[in-house]
LUMGU-243952 format. One record per atom (N, C-alpha, C): atom name; residue number from 1; residue in one letter; z, x, y. Coordinates in pm, 1 decimal, always signed. Atoms other than C-alpha are relative to their C-alpha. Layout:
+------+------+------+----------+----------+----------+
| name | resi | resn |       pz |       px |       py |
+------+------+------+----------+----------+----------+
|   CA |  NUM |    a |        Z |        X |        Y |
...
+------+------+------+----------+----------+----------+
***
This chain:
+------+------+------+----------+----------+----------+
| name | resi | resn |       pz |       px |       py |
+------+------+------+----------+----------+----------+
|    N |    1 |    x |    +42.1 |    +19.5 |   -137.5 |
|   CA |    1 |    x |  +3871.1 |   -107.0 |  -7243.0 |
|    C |    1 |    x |    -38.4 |   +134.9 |    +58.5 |
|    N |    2 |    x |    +63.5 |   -116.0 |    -36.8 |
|   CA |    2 |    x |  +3655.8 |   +146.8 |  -7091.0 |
|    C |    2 |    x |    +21.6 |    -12.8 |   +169.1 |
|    N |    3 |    x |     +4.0 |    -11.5 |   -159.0 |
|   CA |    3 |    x |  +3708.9 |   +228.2 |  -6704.1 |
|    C |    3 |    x |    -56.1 |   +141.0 |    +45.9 |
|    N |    4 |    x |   +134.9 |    -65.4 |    -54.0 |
|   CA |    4 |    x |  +3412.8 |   +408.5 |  -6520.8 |
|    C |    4 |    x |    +51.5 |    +86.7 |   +157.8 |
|    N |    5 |    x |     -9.8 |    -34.9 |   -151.2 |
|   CA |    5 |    x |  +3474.9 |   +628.4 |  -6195.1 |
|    C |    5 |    x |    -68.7 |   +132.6 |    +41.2 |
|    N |    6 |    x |    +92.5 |   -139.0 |    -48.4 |
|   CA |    6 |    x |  +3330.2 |   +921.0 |  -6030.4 |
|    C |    6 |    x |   +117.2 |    +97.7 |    -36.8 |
|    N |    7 |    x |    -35.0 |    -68.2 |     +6.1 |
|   CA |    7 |    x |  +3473.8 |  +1222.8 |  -6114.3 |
|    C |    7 |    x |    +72.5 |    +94.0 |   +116.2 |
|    N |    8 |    x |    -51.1 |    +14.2 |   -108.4 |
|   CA |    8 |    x |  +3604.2 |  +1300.4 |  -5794.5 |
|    C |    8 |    x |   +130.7 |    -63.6 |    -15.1 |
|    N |    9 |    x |   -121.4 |   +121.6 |    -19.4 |
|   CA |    9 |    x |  +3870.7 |  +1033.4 |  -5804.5 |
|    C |    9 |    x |    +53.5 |     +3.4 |   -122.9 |
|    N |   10 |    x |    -59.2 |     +6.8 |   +104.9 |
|   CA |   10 |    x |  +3992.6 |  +1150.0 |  -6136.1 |
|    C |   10 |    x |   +162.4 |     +5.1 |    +30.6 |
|    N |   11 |    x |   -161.7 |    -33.8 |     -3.5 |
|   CA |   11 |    x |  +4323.4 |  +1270.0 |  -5988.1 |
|    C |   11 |    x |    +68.1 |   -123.0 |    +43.2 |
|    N |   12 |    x |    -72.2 |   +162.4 |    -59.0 |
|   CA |   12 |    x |  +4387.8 |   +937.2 |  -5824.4 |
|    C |   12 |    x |     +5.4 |    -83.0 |   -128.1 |
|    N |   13 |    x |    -23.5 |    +56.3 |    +94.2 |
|   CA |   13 |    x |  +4410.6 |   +804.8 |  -6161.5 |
|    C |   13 |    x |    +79.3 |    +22.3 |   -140.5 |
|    N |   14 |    x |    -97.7 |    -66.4 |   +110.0 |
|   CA |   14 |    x |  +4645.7 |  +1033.5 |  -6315.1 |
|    C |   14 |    x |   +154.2 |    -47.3 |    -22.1 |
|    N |   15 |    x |   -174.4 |   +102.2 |    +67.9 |
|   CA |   15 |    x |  +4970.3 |   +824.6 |  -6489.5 |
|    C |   15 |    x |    -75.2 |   -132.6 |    +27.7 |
|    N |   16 |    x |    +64.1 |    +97.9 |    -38.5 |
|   CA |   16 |    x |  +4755.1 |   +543.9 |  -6405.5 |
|    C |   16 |    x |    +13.7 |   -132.8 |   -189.3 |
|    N |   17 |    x |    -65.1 |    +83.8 |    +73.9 |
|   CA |   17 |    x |  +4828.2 |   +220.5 |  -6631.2 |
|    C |   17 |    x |   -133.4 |   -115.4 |    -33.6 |
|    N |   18 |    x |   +106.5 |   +156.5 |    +54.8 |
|   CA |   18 |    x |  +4523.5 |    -73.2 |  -6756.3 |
|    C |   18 |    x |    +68.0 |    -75.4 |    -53.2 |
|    N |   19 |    x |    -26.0 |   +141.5 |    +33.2 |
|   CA |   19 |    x |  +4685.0 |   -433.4 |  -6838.7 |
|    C |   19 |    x |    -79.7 |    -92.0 |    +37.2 |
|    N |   20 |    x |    +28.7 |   +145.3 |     -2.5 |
|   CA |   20 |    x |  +4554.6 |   -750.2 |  -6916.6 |
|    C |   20 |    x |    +62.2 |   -105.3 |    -44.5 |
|    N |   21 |    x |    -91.3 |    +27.5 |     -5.6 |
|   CA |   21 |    x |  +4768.3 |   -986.2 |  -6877.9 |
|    C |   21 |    x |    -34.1 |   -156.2 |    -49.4 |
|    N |   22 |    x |    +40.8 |   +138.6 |    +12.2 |
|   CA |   22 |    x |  +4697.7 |  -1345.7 |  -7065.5 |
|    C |   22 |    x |    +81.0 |   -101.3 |     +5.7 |
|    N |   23 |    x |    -87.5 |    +95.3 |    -46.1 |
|   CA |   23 |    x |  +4783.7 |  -1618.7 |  -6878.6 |
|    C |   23 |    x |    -72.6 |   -176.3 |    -14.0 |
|    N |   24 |    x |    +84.4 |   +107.3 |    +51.0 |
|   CA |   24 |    x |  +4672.5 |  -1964.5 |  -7039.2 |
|    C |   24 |    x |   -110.8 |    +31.7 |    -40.0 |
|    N |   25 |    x |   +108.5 |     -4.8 |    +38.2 |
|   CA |   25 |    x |  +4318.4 |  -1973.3 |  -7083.1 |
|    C |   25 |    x |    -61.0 |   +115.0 |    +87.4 |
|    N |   26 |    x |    +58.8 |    -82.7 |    -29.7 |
|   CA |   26 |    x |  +4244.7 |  -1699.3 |  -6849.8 |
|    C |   26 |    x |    +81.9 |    +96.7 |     +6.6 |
|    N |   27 |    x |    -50.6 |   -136.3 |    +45.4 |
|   CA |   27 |    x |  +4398.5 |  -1348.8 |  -6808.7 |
|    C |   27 |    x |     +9.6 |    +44.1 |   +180.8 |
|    N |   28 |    x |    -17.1 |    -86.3 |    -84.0 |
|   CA |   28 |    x |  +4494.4 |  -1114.8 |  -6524.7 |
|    C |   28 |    x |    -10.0 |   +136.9 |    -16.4 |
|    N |   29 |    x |    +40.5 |   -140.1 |    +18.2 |
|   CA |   29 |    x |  +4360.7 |   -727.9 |  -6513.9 |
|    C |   29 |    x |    +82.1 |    +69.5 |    +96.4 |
|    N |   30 |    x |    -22.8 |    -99.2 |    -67.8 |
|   CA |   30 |    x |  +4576.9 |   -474.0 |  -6374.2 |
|    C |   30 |    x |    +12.8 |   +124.4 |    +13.1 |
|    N |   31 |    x |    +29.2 |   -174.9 |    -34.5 |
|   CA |   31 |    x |  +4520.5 |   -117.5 |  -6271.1 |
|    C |   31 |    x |   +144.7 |    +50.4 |    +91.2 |
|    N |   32 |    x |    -91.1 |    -48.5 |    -87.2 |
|   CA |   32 |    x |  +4837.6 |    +59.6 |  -6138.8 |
|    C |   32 |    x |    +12.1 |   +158.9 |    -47.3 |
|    N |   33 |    x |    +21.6 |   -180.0 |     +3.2 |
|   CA |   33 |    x |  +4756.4 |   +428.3 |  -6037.1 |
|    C |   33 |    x |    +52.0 |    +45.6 |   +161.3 |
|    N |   34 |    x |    -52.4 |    -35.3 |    -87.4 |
|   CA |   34 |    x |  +5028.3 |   +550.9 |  -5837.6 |
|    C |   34 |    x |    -49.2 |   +126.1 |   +106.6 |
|    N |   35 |    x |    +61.3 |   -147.0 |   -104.6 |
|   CA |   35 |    x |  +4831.5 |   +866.7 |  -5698.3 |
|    C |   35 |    x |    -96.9 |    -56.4 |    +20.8 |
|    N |   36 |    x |   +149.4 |    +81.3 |    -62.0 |
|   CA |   36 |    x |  +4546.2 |   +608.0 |  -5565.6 |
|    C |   36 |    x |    +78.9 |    +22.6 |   +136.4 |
|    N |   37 |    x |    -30.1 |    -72.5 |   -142.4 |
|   CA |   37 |    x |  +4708.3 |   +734.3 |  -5221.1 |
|    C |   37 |    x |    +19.4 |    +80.6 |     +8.6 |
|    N |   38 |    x |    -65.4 |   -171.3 |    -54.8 |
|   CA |   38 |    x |  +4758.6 |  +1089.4 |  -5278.7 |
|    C |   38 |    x |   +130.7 |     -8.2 |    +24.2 |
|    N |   39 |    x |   -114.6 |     -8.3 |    +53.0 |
|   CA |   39 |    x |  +5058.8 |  +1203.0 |  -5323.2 |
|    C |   39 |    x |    +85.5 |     -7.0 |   +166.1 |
|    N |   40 |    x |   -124.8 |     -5.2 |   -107.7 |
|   CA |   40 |    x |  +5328.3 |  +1151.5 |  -5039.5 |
|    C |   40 |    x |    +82.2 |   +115.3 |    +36.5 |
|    N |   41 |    x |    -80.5 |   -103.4 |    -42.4 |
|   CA |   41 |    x |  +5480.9 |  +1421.8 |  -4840.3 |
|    C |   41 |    x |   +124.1 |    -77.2 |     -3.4 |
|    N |   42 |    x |   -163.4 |    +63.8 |    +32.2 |
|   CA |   42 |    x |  +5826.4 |  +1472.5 |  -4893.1 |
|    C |   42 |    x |    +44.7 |    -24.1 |   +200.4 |
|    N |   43 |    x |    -67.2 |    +14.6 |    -97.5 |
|   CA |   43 |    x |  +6087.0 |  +1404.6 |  -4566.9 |
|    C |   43 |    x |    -67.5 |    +84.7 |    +98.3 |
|    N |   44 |    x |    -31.7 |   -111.5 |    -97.8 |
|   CA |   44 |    x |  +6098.4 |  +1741.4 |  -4445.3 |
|    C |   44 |    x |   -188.7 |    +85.1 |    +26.4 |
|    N |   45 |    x |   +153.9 |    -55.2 |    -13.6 |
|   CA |   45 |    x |  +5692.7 |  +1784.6 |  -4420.1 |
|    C |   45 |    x |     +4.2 |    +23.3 |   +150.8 |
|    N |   46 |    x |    +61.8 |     -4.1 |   -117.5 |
|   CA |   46 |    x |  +5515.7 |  +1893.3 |  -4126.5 |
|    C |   46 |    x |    -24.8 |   -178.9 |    +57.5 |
|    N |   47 |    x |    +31.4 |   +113.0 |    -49.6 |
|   CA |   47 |    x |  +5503.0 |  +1569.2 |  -3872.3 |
|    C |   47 |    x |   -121.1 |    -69.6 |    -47.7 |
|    N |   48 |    x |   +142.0 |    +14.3 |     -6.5 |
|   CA |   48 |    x |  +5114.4 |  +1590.8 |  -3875.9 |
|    C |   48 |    x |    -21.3 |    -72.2 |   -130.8 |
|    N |   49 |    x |    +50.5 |    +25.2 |   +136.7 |
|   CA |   49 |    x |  +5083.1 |  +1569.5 |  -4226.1 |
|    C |   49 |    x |    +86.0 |   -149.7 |    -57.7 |
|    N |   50 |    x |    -61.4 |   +176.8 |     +0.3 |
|   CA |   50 |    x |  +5352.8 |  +1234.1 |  -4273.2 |
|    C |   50 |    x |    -76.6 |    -99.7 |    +38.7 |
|    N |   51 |    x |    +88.5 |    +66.7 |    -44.9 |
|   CA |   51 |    x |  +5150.6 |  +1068.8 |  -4012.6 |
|    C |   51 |    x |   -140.1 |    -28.5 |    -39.0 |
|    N |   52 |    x |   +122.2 |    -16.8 |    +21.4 |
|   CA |   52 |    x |  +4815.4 |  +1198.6 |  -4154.1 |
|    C |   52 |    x |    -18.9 |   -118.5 |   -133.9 |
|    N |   53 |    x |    -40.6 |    +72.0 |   +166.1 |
|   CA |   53 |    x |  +4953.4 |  +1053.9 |  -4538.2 |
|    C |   53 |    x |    -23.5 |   -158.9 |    +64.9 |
|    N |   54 |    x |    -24.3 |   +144.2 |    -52.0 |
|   CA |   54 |    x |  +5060.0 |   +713.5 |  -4361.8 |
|    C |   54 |    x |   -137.1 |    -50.6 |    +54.6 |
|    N |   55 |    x |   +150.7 |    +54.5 |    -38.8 |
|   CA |   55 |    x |  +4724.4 |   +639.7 |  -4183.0 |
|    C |   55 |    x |    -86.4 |     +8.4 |   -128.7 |
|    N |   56 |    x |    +82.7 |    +13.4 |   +110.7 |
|   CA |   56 |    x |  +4547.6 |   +715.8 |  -4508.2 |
|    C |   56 |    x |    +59.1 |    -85.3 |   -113.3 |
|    N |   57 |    x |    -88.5 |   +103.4 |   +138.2 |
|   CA |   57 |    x |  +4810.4 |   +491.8 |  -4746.2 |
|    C |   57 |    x |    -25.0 |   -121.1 |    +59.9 |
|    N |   58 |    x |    -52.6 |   +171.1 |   -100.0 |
|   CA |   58 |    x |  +4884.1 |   +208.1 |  -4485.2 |
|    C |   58 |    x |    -93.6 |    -53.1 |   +102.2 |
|    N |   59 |    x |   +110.8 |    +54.2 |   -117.8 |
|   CA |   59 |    x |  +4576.0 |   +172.5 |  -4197.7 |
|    C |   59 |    x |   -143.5 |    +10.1 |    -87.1 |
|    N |   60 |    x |   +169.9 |     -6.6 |    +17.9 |
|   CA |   60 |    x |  +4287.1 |   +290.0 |  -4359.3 |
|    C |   60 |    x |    -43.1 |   -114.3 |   -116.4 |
|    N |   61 |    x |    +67.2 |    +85.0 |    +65.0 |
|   CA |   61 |    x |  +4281.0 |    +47.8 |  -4637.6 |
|    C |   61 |    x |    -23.3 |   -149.0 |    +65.9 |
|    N |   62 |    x |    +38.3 |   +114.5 |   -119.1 |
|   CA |   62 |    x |  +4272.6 |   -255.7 |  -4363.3 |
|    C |   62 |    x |   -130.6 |    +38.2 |    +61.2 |
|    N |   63 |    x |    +84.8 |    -46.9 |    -96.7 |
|   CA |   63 |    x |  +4042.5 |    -67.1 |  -4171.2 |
|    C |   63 |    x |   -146.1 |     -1.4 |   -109.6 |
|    N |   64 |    x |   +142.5 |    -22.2 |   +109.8 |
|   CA |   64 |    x |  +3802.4 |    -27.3 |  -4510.8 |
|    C |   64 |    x |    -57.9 |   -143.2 |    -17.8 |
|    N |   65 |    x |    +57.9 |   +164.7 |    +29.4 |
|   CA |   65 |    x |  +3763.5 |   -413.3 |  -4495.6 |
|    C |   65 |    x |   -139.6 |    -16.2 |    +50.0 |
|    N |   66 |    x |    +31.4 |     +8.5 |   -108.6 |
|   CA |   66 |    x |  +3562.0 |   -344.2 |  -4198.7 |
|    C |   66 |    x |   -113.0 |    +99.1 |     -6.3 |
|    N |   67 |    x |    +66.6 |    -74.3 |    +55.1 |
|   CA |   67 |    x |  +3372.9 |    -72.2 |  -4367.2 |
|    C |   67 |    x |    +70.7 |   +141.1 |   +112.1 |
|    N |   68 |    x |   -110.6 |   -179.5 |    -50.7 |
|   CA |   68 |    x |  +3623.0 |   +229.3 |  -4128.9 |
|    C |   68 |    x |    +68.7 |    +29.7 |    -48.1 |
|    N |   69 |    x |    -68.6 |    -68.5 |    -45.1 |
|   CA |   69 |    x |  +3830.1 |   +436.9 |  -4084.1 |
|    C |   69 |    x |    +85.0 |    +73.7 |    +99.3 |
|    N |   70 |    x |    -59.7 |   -100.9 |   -133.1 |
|   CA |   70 |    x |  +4072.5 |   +660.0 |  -3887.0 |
|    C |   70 |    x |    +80.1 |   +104.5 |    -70.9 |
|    N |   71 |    x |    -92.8 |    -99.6 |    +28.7 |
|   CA |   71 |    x |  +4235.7 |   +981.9 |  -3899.7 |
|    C |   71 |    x |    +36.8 |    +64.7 |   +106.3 |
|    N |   72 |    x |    -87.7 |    -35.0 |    -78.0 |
|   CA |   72 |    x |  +4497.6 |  +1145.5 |  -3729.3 |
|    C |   72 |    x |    -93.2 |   +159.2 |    +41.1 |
|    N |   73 |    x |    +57.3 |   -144.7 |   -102.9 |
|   CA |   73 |    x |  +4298.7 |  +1492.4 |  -3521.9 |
|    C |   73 |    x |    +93.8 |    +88.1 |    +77.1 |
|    N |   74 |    x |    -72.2 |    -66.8 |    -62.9 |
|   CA |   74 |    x |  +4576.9 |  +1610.6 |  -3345.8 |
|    C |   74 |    x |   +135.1 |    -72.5 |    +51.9 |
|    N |   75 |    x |   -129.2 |    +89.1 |     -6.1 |
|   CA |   75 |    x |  +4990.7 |  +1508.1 |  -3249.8 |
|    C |   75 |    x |    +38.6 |   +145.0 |    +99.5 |
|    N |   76 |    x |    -65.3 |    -84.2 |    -81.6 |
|   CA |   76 |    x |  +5103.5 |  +1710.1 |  -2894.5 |
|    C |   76 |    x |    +87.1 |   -100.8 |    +68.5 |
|    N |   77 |    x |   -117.3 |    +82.9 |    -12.4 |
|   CA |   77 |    x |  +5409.3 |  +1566.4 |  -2773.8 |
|    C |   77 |    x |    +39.2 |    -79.3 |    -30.9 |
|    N |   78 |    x |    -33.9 |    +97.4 |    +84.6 |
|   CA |   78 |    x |  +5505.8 |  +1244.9 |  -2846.7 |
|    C |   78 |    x |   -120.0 |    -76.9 |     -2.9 |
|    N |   79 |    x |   +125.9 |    +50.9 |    +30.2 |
|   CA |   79 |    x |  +5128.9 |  +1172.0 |  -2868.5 |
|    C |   79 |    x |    -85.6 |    +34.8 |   -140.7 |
|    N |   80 |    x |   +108.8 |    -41.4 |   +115.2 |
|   CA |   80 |    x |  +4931.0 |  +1137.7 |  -3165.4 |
|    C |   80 |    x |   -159.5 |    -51.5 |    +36.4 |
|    N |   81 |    x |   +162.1 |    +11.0 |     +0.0 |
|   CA |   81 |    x |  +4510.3 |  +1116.3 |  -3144.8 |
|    C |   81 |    x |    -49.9 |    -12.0 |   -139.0 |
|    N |   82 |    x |   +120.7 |    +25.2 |    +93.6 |
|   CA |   82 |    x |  +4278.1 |   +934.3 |  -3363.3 |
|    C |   82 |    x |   -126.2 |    +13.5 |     +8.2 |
|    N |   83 |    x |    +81.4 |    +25.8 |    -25.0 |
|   CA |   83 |    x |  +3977.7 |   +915.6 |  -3450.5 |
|    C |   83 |    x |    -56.9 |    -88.2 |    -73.7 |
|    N |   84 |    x |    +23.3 |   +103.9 |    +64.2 |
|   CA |   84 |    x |  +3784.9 |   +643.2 |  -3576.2 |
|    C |   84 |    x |   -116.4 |    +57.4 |    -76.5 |
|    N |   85 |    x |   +119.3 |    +22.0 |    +80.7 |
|   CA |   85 |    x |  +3501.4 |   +623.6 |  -3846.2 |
|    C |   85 |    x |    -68.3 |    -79.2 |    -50.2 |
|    N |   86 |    x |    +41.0 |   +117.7 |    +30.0 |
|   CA |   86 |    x |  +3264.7 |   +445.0 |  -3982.5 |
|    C |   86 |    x |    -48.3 |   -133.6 |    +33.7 |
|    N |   87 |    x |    +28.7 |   +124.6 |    -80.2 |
|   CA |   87 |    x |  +3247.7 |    +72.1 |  -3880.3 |
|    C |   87 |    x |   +100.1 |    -20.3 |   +119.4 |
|    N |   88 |    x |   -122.0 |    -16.8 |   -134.2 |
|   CA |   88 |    x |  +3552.1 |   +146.1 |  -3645.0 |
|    C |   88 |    x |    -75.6 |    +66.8 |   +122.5 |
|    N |   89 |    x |    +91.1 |    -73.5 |   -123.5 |
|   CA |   89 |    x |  +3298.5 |   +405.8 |  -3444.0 |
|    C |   89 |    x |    -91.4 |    -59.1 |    +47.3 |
|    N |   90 |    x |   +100.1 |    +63.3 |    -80.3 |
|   CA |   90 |    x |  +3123.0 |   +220.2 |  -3135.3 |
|    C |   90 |    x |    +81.9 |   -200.6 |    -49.6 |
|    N |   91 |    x |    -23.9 |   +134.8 |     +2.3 |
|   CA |   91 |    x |  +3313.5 |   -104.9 |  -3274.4 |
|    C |   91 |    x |    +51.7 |    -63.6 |   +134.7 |
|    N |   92 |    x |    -25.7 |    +37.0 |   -139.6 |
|   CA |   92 |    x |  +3386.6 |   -314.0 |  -2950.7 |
|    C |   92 |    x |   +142.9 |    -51.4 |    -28.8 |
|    N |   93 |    x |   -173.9 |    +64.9 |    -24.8 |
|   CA |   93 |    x |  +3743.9 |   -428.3 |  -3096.3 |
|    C |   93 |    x |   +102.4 |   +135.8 |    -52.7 |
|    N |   94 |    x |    -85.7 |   -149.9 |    +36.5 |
|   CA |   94 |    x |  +3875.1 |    -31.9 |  -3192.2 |
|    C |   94 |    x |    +94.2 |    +27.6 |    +99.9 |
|    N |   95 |    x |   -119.9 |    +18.6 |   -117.0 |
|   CA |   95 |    x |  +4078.5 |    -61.7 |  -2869.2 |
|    C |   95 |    x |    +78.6 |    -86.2 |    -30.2 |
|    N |   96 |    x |    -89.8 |   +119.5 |    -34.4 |
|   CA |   96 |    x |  +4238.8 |   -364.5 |  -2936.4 |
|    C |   96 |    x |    +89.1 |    +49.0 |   -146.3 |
|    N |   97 |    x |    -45.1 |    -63.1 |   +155.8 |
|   CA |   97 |    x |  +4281.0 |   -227.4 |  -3317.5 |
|    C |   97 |    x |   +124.3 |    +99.2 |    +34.1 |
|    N |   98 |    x |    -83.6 |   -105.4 |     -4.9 |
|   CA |   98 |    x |  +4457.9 |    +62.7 |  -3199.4 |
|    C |   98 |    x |   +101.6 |    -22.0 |    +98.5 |
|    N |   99 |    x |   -118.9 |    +26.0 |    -26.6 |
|   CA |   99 |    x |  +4678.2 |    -67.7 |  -2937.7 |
|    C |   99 |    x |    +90.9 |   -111.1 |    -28.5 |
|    N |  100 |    x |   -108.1 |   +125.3 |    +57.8 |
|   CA |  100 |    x |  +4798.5 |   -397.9 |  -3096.3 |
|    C |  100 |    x |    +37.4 |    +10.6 |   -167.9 |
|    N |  101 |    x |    -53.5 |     +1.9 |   +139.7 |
|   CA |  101 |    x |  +4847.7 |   -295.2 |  -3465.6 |
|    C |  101 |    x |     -6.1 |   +204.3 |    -25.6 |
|    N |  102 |    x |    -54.6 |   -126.0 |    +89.2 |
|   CA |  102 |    x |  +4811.7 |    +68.8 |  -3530.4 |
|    C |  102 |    x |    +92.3 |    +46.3 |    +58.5 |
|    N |  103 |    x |    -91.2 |    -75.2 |    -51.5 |
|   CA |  103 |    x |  +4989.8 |   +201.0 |  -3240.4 |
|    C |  103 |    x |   +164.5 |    -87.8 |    -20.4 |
|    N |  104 |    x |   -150.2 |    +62.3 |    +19.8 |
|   CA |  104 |    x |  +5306.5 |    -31.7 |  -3305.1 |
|    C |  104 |    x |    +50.3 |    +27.8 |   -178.4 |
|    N |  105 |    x |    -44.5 |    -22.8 |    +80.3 |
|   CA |  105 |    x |  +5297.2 |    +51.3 |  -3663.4 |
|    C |  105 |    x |    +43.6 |   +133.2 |    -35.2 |
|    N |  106 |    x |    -49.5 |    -93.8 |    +26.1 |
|   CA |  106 |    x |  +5286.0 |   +414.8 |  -3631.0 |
|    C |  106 |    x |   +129.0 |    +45.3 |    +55.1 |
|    N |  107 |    x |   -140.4 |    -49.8 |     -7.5 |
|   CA |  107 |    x |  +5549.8 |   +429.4 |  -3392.5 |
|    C |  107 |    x |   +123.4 |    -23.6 |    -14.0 |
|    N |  108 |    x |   -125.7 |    +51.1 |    +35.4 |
|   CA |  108 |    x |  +5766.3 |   +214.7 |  -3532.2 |
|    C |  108 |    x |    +67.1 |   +107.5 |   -159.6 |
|    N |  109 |    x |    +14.7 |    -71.1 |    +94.0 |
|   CA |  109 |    x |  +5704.7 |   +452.9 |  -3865.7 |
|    C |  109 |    x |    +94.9 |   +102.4 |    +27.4 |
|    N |  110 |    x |    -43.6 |   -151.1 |    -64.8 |
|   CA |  110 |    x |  +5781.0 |   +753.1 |  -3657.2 |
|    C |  110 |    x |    +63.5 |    +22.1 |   +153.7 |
|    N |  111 |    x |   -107.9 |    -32.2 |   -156.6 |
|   CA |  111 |    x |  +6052.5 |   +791.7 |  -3344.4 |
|    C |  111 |    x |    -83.1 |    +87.2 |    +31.2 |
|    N |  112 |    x |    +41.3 |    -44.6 |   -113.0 |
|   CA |  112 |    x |  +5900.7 |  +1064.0 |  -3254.2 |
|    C |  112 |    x |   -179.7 |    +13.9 |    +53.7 |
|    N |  113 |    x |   +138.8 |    +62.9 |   -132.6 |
|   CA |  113 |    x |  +5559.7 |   +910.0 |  -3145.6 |
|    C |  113 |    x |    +16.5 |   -119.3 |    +79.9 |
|    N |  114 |    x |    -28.8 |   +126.1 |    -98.7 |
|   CA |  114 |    x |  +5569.9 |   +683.8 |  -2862.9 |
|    C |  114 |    x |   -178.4 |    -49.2 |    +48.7 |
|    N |  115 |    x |   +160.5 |    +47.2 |     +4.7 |
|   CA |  115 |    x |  +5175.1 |   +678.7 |  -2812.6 |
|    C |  115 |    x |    -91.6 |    +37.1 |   -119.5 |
|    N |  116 |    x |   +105.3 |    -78.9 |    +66.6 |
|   CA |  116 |    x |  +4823.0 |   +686.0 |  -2986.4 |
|    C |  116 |    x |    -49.4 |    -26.8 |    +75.1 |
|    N |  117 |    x |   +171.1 |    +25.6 |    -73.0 |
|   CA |  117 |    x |  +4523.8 |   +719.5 |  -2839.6 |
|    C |  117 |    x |    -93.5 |    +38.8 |    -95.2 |
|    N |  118 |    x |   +143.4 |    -29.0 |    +62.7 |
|   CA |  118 |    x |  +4159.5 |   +714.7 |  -2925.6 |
|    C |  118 |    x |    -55.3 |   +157.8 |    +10.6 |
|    N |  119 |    x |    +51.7 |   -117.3 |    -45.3 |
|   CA |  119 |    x |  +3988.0 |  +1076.3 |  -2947.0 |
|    C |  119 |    x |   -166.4 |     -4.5 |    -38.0 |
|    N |  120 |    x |   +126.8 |     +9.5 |    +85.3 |
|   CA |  120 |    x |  +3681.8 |   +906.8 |  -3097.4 |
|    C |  120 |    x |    -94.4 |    -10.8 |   +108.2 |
|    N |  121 |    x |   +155.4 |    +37.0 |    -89.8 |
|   CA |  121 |    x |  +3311.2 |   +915.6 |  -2922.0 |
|    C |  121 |    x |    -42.4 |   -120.6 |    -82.3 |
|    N |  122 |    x |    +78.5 |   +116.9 |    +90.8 |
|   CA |  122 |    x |  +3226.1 |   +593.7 |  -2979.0 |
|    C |  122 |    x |   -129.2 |    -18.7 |    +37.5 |
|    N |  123 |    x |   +131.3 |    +51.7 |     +4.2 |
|   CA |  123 |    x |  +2881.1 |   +595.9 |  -2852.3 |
|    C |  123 |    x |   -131.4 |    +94.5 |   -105.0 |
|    N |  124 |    x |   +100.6 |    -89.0 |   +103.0 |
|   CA |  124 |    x |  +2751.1 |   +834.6 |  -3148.8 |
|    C |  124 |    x |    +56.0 |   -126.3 |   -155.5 |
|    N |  125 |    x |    -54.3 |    +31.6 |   +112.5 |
|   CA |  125 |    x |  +2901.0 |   +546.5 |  -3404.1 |
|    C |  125 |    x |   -196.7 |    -67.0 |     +9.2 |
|    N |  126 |    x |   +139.0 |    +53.5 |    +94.9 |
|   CA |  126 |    x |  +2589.1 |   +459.7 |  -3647.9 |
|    C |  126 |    x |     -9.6 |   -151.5 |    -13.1 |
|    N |  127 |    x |    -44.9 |   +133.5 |    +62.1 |
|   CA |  127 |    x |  +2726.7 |    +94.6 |  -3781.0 |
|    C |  127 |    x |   +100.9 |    -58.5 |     +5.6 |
|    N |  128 |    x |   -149.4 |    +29.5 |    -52.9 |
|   CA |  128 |    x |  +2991.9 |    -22.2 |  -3552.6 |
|    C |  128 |    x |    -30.2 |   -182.3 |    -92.8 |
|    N |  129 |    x |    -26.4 |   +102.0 |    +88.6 |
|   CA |  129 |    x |  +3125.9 |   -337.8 |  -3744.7 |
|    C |  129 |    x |    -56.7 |   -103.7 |   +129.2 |
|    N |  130 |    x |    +47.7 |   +103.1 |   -115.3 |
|   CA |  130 |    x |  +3077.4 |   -550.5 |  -3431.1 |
|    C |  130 |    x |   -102.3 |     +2.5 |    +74.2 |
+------+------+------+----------+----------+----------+
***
């Protein structure tokens, strides 16, 4: 079994595992490549960078359905700032995105954020999803 990727994304596939799994007449294929999220800060990381990890492990692959993104830009007090990308930038439901599911997941993640906000210009988005 041959598996094809850009060279780029080699490291995300390092310890990485190919099974096929035959189940009756048809089969199941699985790929399990634990560094397909980059590697996880430990505990005692910088805040920024926990939060930064977590939005890129846990939001952005929801958000890629949608053809976006978001990333964390800045965390001053118990505020963290996103910004959106992609089909998220200029989308008309990136508000509703960010205060009914991201902001309750990050700060349930992390005590010490109690808000997010948007830091995104959404009227420069190219291919808002909506």
């Amino acid at each position: 079994f041959n598996l094809y990727l850009n060279k780029a994304d080699e490291a995300y596939f390092e310890d990485a595992e190919i099974d096929y799994e035959v189940r009756g007449a048809s089969g199941q294929l699985n790929i399990k490549a634990p560094m397909l999220k980059g590697e996880s800060p430990d505990d005692d990381a910088p805040l920024f960078n926990r939060v930064s990890y977590f939005i890129e492990a846990t939001i952005n692959p929801m958000l890629a359905s949608h053809g976006g993104n978001a990333k964390l830009t800045a965390i001053e007090d118990d505020k963290a700032y996103i910004q959106f990308g992609g089909g998220c930038q200029g989308c008309g439901m990136a508000k509703q995105t960010l205060s009914q599911g991201m902001q309750s997941q990050i700060t349930i993640a992390f005590a010490e954020i109690n808000e997010v906000l948007d830091a995104t210009d959404h009227e420069l988005g190219e291919n808002p999803y909506y």
